[in-house]
C-alpha positions as semicolon CSV with decimal commas, in nm:
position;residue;x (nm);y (nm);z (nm)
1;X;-3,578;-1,469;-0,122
2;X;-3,383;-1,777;-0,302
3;X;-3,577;-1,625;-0,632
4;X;-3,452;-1,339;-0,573
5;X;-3,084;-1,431;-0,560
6;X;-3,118;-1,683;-0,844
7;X;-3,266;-1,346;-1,048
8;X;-2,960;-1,181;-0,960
9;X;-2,667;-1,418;-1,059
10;X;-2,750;-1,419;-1,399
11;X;-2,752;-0,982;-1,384
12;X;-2,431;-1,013;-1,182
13;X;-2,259;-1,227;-1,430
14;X;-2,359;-1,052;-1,751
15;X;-2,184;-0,751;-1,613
16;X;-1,875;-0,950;-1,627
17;X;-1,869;-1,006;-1,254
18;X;-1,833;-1,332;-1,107
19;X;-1,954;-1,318;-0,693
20;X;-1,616;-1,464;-0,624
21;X;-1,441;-1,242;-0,802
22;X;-1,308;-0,888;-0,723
23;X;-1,565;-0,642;-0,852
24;X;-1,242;-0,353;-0,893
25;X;-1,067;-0,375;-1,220
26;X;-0,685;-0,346;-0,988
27;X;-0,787;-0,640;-0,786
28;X;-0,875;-0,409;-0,460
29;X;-1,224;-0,576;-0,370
30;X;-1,411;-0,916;-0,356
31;X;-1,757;-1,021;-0,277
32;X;-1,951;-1,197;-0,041
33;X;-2,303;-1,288;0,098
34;X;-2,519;-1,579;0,223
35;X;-2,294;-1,900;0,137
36;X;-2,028;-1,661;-0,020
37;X;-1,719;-1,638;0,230
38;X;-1,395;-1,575;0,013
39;X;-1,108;-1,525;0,162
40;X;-0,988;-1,131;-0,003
41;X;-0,662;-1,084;0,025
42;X;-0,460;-0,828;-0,161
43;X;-0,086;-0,734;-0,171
44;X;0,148;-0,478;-0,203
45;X;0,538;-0,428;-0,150
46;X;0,512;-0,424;0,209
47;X;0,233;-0,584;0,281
48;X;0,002;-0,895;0,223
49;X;-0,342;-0,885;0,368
50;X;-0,603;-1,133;0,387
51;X;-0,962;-1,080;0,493
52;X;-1,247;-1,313;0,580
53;X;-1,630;-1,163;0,692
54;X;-1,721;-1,379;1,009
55;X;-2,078;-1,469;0,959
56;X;-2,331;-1,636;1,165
57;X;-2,630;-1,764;1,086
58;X;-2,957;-1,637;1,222
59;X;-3,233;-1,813;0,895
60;X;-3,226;-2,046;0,658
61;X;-3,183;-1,667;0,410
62;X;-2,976;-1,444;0,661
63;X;-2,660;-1,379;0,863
64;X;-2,494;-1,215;1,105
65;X;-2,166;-1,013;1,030
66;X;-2,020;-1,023;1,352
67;X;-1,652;-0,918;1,256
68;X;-1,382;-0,923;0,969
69;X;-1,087;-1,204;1,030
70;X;-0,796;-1,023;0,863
71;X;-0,439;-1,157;0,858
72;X;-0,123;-0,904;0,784
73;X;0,168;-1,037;0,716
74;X;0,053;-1,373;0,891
75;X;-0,028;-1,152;1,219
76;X;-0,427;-1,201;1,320
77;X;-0,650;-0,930;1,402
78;X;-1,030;-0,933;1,444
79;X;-1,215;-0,617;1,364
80;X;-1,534;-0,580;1,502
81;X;-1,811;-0,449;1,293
82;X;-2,129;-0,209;1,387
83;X;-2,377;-0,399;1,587
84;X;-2,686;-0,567;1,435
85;X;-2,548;-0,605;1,100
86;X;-2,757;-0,856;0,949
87;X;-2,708;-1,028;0,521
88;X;-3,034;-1,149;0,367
89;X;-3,019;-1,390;0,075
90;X;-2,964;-1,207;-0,261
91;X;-2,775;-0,901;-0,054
92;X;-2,415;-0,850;-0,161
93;X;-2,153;-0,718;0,054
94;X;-1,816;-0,610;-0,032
95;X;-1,465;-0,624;0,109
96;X;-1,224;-0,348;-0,021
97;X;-0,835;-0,227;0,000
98;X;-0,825;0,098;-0,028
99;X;-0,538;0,319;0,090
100;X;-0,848;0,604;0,163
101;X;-0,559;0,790;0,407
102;X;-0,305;0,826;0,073
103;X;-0,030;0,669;0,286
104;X;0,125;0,415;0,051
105;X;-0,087;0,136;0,253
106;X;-0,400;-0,081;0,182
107;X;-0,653;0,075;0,466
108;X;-0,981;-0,225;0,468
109;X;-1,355;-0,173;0,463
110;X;-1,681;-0,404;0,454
111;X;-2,010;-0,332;0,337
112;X;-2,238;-0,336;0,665
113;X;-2,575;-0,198;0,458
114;X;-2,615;-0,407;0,182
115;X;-3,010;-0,365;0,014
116;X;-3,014;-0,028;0,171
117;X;-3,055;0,276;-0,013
118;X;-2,727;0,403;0,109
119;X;-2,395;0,198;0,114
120;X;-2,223;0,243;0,428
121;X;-1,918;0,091;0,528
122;X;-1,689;-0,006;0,834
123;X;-1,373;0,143;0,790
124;X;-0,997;0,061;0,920
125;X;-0,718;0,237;0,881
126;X;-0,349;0,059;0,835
127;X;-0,120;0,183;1,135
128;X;0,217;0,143;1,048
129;X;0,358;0,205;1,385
130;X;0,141;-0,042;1,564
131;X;0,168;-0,337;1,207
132;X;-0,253;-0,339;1,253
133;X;-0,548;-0,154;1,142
134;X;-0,714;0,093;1,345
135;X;-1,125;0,140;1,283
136;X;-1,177;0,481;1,156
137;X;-1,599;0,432;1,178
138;X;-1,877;0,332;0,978
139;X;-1,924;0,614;0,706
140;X;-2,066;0,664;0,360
141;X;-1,878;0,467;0,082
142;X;-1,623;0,700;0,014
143;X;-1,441;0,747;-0,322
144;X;-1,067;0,823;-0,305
145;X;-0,896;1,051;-0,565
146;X;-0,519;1,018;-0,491
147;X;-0,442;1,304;-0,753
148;X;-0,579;1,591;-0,524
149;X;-0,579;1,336;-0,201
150;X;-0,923;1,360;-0,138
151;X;-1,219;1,159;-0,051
152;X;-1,551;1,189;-0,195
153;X;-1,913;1,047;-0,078
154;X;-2,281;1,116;-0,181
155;X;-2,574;1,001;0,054
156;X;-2,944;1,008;-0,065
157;X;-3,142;1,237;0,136
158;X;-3,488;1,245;-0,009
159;X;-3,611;1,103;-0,316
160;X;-3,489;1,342;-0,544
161;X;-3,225;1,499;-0,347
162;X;-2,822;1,376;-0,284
163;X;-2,598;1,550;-0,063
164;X;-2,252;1,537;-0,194
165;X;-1,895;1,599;0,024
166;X;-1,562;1,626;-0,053
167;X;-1,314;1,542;0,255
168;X;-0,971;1,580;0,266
169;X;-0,725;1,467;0,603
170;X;-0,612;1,711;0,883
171;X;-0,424;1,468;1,054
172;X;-0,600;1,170;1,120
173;X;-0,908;1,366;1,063
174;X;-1,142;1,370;0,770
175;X;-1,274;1,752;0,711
176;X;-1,504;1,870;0,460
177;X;-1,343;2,073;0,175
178;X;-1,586;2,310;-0,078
């Protein structure tokens, strides 16, 4: 496994991409994996967010990612992540500030299915009212487009085959549009 994510570094730089570094061009994401545990943080106007993956180790090549430590404006939350979440060595995970809800405010998800054909994330939604994220679920990465407020996603169901959505919010509910 160690081969593996010595093979990798030199792929992952040459794209321009340091593993410390955010992987978005405005600064929204960072990276992380087995003995890589940045601290993200990312601010706007009204807010400054920090998040840390909480990671325990279970090998000599793997951890647990038993939550997300995320500060907001110096207030502490932990947000739990889906069960049984497990890193190997070589798998990269990702921390992102999104604002997926088109509210004016960085909303937070974490790669929980890195190596996996499919990239699914935990989700959390910034509350204003209640100064704290809210989980919205562990879903598909979704792509925002803040021009027609929508969210996109695409999920591999066979070989050849991708099923593609297009969401938009009813509320604090994601729909599928045509």
């Amino acid at each position: 496994m160690r081969r593996v994510a010595l093979l990798l570094f030199p792929i992952i730089t040459s794209c321009g991409v340091s593993p410390l570094q955010s992987i978005s061009k405005d600064g929204n994401a960072c990276l992380f994996g087995v003995g890589r545990v940045p601290t993200c943080e990312h601010e706007s106007a009204a807010l400054k967010v920090k998040a840390s993956p909480m990671l325990a180790p279970l090998a000599d090549d793997q951890v647990l990612l038993q939550a997300v430590a995320a500060s907001i404006n110096g207030q502490e939350q932990r947000l739990e992540i889906a069960p049984d979440t497990v890193f190997f060595a070589g798998d990269i995970g990702h921390i992102a500030f999104d604002d997926i809800n088109f509210d004016g405010f960085p909303d937070l998800a974490i790669t929980t299915s890195a190596g996996a054909k499919h990239v699914f994330l935990d989700y959390w939604l910034y509350s204003q009212d209640a100064k704290r994220f809210v989980r919205l679920g562990n879903l598909p990465e979704l792509t925002a487009d803040p021009a027609t407020q929508t969210l996109s996603l695409q999920v591999q169901v066979s070989e050849t085959q991708y099923e593609r959505k297009r969401l938009k919010w009813d509320g604090s509910n994601l729909i599928p549009i045509n």
